[in-house]
C-alpha positions in Angstrom: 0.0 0.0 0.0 1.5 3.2 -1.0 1.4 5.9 1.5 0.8 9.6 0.8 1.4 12.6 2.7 -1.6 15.5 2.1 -0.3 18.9 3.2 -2.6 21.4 3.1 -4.3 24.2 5.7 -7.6 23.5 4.2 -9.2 20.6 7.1 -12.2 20.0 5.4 -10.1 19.4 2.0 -7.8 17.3 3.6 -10.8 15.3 4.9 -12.8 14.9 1.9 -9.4 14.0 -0.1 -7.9 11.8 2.3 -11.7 10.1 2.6 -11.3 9.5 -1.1 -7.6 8.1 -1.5 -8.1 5.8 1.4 -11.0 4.2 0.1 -8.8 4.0 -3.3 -6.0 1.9 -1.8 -4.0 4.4 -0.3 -2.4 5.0 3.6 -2.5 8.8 4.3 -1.2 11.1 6.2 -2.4 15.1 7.0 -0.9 17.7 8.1 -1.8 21.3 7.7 1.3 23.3 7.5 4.5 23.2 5.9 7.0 22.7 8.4 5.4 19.5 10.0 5.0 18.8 6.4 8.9 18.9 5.2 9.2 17.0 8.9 7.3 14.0 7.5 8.3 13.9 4.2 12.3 13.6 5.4 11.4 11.0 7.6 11.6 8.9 4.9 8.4 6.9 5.6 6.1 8.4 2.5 5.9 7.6 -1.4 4.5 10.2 -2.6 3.5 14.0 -1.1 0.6 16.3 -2.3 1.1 19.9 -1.1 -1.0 23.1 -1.6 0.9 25.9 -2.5 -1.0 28.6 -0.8 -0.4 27.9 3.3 -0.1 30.3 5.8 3.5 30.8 7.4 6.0 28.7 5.3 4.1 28.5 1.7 4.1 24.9 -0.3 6.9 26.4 -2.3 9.2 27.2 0.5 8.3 23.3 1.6 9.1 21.8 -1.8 12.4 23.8 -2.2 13.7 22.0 1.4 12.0 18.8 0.5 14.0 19.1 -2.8 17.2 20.0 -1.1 17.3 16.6 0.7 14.8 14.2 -1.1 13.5 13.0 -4.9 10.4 12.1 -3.8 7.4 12.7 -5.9 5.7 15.9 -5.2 2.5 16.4 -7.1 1.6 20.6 -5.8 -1.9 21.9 -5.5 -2.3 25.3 -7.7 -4.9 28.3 -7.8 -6.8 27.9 -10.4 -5.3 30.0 -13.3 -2.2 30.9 -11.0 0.6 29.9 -13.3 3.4 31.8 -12.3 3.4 29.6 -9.0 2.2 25.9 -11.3 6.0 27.0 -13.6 8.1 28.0 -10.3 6.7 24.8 -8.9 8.1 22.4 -11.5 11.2 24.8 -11.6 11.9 23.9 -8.1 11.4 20.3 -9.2 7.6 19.3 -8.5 6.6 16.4 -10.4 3.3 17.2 -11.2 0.4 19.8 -10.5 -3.5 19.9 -10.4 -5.2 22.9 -10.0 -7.9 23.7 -7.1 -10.7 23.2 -6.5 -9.2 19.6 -7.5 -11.6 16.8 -8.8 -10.2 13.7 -6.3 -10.5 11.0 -9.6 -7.8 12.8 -11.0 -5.4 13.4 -8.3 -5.9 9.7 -7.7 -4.8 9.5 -11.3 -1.6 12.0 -10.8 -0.4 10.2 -8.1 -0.9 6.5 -9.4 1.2 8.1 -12.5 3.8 9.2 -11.1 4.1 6.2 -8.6 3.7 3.8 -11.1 6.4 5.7 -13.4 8.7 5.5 -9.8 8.2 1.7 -9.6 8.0 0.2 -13.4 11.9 0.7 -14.0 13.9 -2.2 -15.5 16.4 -4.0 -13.3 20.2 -4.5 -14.5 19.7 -2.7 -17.8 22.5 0.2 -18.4 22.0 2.9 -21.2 24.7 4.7 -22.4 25.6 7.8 -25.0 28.2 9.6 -24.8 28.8 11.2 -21.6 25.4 9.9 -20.1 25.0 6.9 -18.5 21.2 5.8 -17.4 20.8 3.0 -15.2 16.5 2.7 -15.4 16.6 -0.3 -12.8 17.8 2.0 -10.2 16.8 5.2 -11.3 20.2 6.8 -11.4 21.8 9.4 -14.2 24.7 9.7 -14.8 27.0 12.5 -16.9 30.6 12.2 -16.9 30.5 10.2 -14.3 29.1 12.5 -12.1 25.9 11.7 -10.3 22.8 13.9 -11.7 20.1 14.7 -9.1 16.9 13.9 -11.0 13.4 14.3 -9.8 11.1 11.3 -10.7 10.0 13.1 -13.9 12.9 14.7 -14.7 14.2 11.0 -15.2 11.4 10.2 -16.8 11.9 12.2 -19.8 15.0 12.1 -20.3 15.0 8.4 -20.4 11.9 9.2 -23.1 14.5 11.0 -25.1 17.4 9.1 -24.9 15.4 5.8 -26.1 14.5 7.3 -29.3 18.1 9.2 -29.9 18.5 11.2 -32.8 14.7 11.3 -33.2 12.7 14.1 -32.3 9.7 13.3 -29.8 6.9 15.6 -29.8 5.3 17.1 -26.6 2.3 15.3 -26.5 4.6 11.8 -26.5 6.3 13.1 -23.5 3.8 14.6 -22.2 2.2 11.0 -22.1 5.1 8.8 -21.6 7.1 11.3 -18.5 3.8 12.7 -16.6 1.1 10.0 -17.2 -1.6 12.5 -19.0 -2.2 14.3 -22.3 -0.6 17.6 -23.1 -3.4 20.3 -22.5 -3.9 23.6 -24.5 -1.2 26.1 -23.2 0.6 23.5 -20.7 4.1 24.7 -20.5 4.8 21.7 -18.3 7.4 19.8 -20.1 9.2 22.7 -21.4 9.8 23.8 -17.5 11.1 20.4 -16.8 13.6 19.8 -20.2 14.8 23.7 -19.1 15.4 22.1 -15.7 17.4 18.7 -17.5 19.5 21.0 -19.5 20.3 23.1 -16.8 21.3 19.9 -15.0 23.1 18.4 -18.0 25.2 21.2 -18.7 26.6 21.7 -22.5 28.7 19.6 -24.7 32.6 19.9 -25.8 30.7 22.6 -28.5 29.0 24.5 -26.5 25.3 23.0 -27.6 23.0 21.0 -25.4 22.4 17.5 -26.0 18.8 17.8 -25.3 17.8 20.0 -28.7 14.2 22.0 -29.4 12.4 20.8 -32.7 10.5 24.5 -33.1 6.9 23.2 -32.9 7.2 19.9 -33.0 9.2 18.8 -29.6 12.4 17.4 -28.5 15.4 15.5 -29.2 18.7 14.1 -27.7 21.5 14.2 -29.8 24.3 11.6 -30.5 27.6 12.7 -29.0 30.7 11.6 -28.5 
Protein backbone atom coordinates (compact mmCIF):
# COMPACT_ATOMS: atom_id res chain seq x y z
CA UNK A 1 0.00 0.00 0.00
CA UNK A 2 1.51 3.19 -1.05
CA UNK A 3 1.43 5.92 1.53
CA UNK A 4 0.75 9.55 0.78
CA UNK A 5 1.36 12.57 2.67
CA UNK A 6 -1.64 15.48 2.05
CA UNK A 7 -0.26 18.87 3.19
CA UNK A 8 -2.58 21.45 3.15
CA UNK A 9 -4.32 24.24 5.68
CA UNK A 10 -7.58 23.51 4.18
CA UNK A 11 -9.16 20.60 7.12
CA UNK A 12 -12.17 19.96 5.43
CA UNK A 13 -10.14 19.37 2.00
CA UNK A 14 -7.81 17.28 3.60
CA UNK A 15 -10.76 15.27 4.88
CA UNK A 16 -12.83 14.89 1.88
CA UNK A 17 -9.36 14.00 -0.10
CA UNK A 18 -7.88 11.76 2.35
CA UNK A 19 -11.75 10.07 2.55
CA UNK A 20 -11.33 9.46 -1.05
CA UNK A 21 -7.58 8.10 -1.50
CA UNK A 22 -8.07 5.79 1.37
CA UNK A 23 -11.04 4.17 0.06
CA UNK A 24 -8.77 3.98 -3.30
CA UNK A 25 -5.97 1.90 -1.75
CA UNK A 26 -3.99 4.41 -0.34
CA UNK A 27 -2.40 4.97 3.60
CA UNK A 28 -2.55 8.83 4.26
CA UNK A 29 -1.25 11.13 6.22
CA UNK A 30 -2.41 15.09 7.00
CA UNK A 31 -0.87 17.67 8.08
CA UNK A 32 -1.80 21.25 7.73
CA UNK A 33 1.26 23.27 7.51
CA UNK A 34 4.49 23.23 5.87
CA UNK A 35 6.96 22.69 8.42
CA UNK A 36 5.35 19.48 10.00
CA UNK A 37 4.98 18.77 6.42
CA UNK A 38 8.89 18.86 5.20
CA UNK A 39 9.24 17.00 8.89
CA UNK A 40 7.26 14.00 7.49
CA UNK A 41 8.31 13.87 4.19
CA UNK A 42 12.28 13.60 5.38
CA UNK A 43 11.37 10.96 7.64
CA UNK A 44 11.57 8.90 4.92
CA UNK A 45 8.36 6.86 5.60
CA UNK A 46 6.05 8.42 2.51
CA UNK A 47 5.93 7.56 -1.39
CA UNK A 48 4.48 10.22 -2.63
CA UNK A 49 3.45 14.04 -1.14
CA UNK A 50 0.60 16.34 -2.34
CA UNK A 51 1.10 19.88 -1.12
CA UNK A 52 -1.00 23.11 -1.63
CA UNK A 53 0.93 25.91 -2.53
CA UNK A 54 -1.01 28.59 -0.81
CA UNK A 55 -0.37 27.87 3.31
CA UNK A 56 -0.09 30.31 5.80
CA UNK A 57 3.47 30.78 7.38
CA UNK A 58 5.98 28.71 5.26
CA UNK A 59 4.06 28.50 1.72
CA UNK A 60 4.11 24.93 -0.33
CA UNK A 61 6.86 26.43 -2.35
CA UNK A 62 9.17 27.24 0.48
CA UNK A 63 8.30 23.29 1.60
CA UNK A 64 9.09 21.76 -1.81
CA UNK A 65 12.42 23.77 -2.24
CA UNK A 66 13.67 22.02 1.43
CA UNK A 67 12.00 18.78 0.49
CA UNK A 68 14.04 19.07 -2.76
CA UNK A 69 17.23 19.97 -1.14
CA UNK A 70 17.34 16.65 0.66
CA UNK A 71 14.81 14.15 -1.08
CA UNK A 72 13.53 13.00 -4.92
CA UNK A 73 10.35 12.08 -3.80
CA UNK A 74 7.41 12.70 -5.94
CA UNK A 75 5.70 15.86 -5.15
CA UNK A 76 2.54 16.44 -7.12
CA UNK A 77 1.56 20.62 -5.76
CA UNK A 78 -1.91 21.94 -5.53
CA UNK A 79 -2.26 25.30 -7.75
CA UNK A 80 -4.93 28.31 -7.76
CA UNK A 81 -6.83 27.91 -10.35
CA UNK A 82 -5.28 30.01 -13.28
CA UNK A 83 -2.19 30.92 -10.99
CA UNK A 84 0.63 29.86 -13.32
CA UNK A 85 3.42 31.85 -12.29
CA UNK A 86 3.39 29.58 -8.97
CA UNK A 87 2.24 25.95 -11.27
CA UNK A 88 6.02 27.00 -13.57
CA UNK A 89 8.09 28.01 -10.27
CA UNK A 90 6.74 24.81 -8.87
CA UNK A 91 8.07 22.35 -11.49
CA UNK A 92 11.15 24.80 -11.65
CA UNK A 93 11.87 23.92 -8.09
CA UNK A 94 11.44 20.32 -9.20
CA UNK A 95 7.56 19.25 -8.48
CA UNK A 96 6.59 16.44 -10.39
CA UNK A 97 3.30 17.17 -11.23
CA UNK A 98 0.44 19.77 -10.51
CA UNK A 99 -3.55 19.94 -10.43
CA UNK A 100 -5.17 22.92 -10.04
CA UNK A 101 -7.85 23.72 -7.07
CA UNK A 102 -10.75 23.20 -6.48
CA UNK A 103 -9.16 19.60 -7.48
CA UNK A 104 -11.60 16.81 -8.83
CA UNK A 105 -10.17 13.71 -6.34
CA UNK A 106 -10.46 10.97 -9.57
CA UNK A 107 -7.76 12.82 -11.03
CA UNK A 108 -5.43 13.43 -8.32
CA UNK A 109 -5.87 9.68 -7.73
CA UNK A 110 -4.79 9.52 -11.27
CA UNK A 111 -1.63 11.96 -10.75
CA UNK A 112 -0.37 10.21 -8.06
CA UNK A 113 -0.88 6.53 -9.44
CA UNK A 114 1.22 8.05 -12.54
CA UNK A 115 3.83 9.16 -11.07
CA UNK A 116 4.05 6.20 -8.59
CA UNK A 117 3.71 3.78 -11.10
CA UNK A 118 6.38 5.70 -13.41
CA UNK A 119 8.72 5.46 -9.84
CA UNK A 120 8.16 1.74 -9.59
CA UNK A 121 7.95 0.18 -13.37
CA UNK A 122 11.87 0.67 -14.00
CA UNK A 123 13.87 -2.17 -15.54
CA UNK A 124 16.44 -3.99 -13.31
CA UNK A 125 20.17 -4.52 -14.53
CA UNK A 126 19.68 -2.75 -17.80
CA UNK A 127 22.51 0.20 -18.38
CA UNK A 128 22.04 2.90 -21.18
CA UNK A 129 24.74 4.71 -22.42
CA UNK A 130 25.60 7.77 -24.99
CA UNK A 131 28.15 9.58 -24.75
CA UNK A 132 28.82 11.19 -21.60
CA UNK A 133 25.42 9.87 -20.14
CA UNK A 134 25.01 6.88 -18.54
CA UNK A 135 21.22 5.76 -17.38
CA UNK A 136 20.78 2.99 -15.17
CA UNK A 137 16.51 2.68 -15.43
CA UNK A 138 16.64 -0.31 -12.84
CA UNK A 139 17.78 1.98 -10.16
CA UNK A 140 16.77 5.18 -11.33
CA UNK A 141 20.24 6.83 -11.40
CA UNK A 142 21.83 9.39 -14.25
CA UNK A 143 24.75 9.69 -14.78
CA UNK A 144 27.01 12.45 -16.94
CA UNK A 145 30.59 12.15 -16.86
CA UNK A 146 30.47 10.21 -14.34
CA UNK A 147 29.12 12.54 -12.07
CA UNK A 148 25.89 11.71 -10.30
CA UNK A 149 22.79 13.95 -11.69
CA UNK A 150 20.12 14.72 -9.11
CA UNK A 151 16.88 13.91 -11.05
CA UNK A 152 13.39 14.25 -9.78
CA UNK A 153 11.13 11.33 -10.74
CA UNK A 154 10.04 13.07 -13.93
CA UNK A 155 12.85 14.74 -14.72
CA UNK A 156 14.16 10.98 -15.21
CA UNK A 157 11.41 10.17 -16.83
CA UNK A 158 11.94 12.18 -19.76
CA UNK A 159 15.00 12.11 -20.26
CA UNK A 160 15.01 8.39 -20.36
CA UNK A 161 11.89 9.19 -23.08
CA UNK A 162 14.51 11.05 -25.11
CA UNK A 163 17.37 9.07 -24.93
CA UNK A 164 15.38 5.78 -26.11
CA UNK A 165 14.50 7.32 -29.32
CA UNK A 166 18.14 9.20 -29.88
CA UNK A 167 18.48 11.23 -32.83
CA UNK A 168 14.72 11.30 -33.22
CA UNK A 169 12.73 14.11 -32.27
CA UNK A 170 9.67 13.31 -29.76
CA UNK A 171 6.93 15.62 -29.81
CA UNK A 172 5.31 17.14 -26.59
CA UNK A 173 2.35 15.28 -26.51
CA UNK A 174 4.58 11.85 -26.47
CA UNK A 175 6.33 13.14 -23.48
CA UNK A 176 3.76 14.64 -22.22
CA UNK A 177 2.22 11.02 -22.09
CA UNK A 178 5.06 8.81 -21.61
CA UNK A 179 7.08 11.28 -18.52
CA UNK A 180 3.84 12.73 -16.63
CA UNK A 181 1.11 9.96 -17.16
CA UNK A 182 -1.59 12.51 -19.01
CA UNK A 183 -2.24 14.31 -22.34
CA UNK A 184 -0.60 17.59 -23.09
CA UNK A 185 -3.38 20.28 -22.50
CA UNK A 186 -3.92 23.63 -24.50
CA UNK A 187 -1.24 26.11 -23.21
CA UNK A 188 0.58 23.52 -20.71
CA UNK A 189 4.14 24.69 -20.48
CA UNK A 190 4.81 21.65 -18.28
CA UNK A 191 7.36 19.82 -20.15
CA UNK A 192 9.17 22.75 -21.43
CA UNK A 193 9.78 23.76 -17.52
CA UNK A 194 11.09 20.36 -16.81
CA UNK A 195 13.63 19.78 -20.20
CA UNK A 196 14.79 23.72 -19.07
CA UNK A 197 15.40 22.05 -15.67
CA UNK A 198 17.45 18.67 -17.53
CA UNK A 199 19.47 20.95 -19.46
CA UNK A 200 20.26 23.10 -16.84
CA UNK A 201 21.31 19.91 -15.05
CA UNK A 202 23.07 18.37 -17.96
CA UNK A 203 25.23 21.21 -18.71
CA UNK A 204 26.64 21.70 -22.51
CA UNK A 205 28.69 19.56 -24.69
CA UNK A 206 32.56 19.94 -25.82
CA UNK A 207 30.65 22.60 -28.51
CA UNK A 208 29.02 24.47 -26.47
CA UNK A 209 25.29 22.98 -27.63
CA UNK A 210 23.02 21.03 -25.40
CA UNK A 211 22.39 17.54 -25.95
CA UNK A 212 18.77 17.81 -25.34
CA UNK A 213 17.79 20.00 -28.67
CA UNK A 214 14.24 21.96 -29.37
CA UNK A 215 12.39 20.85 -32.67
CA UNK A 216 10.45 24.52 -33.07
CA UNK A 217 6.92 23.25 -32.92
CA UNK A 218 7.21 19.91 -32.99
CA UNK A 219 9.18 18.79 -29.56
CA UNK A 220 12.42 17.40 -28.52
CA UNK A 221 15.44 15.55 -29.16
CA UNK A 222 18.65 14.06 -27.71
CA UNK A 223 21.48 14.19 -29.76
CA UNK A 224 24.30 11.57 -30.54
CA UNK A 225 27.60 12.71 -29.02
CA UNK A 226 30.70 11.55 -28.48
Amino acid sequence: MNRVLLVDDDTELCEMLGDYLRAEGFDVLIEHDAESGIRIALGGDVDAVVLDIMMPGRSGLDALREIRQQSLLPVVMLTAKGDDVDRIVGLELGADDYLPKPCNPRELVARLRAVLRRTASARLGEEIKIGHLTLKPGERLAEWAGESLPLTSTEFNLLETLVRSVGHVVDKNELSERALGHPLARYDRSVDVHISNLRRKLGTLEDGRSPIQTVRGVGYQFIEHH
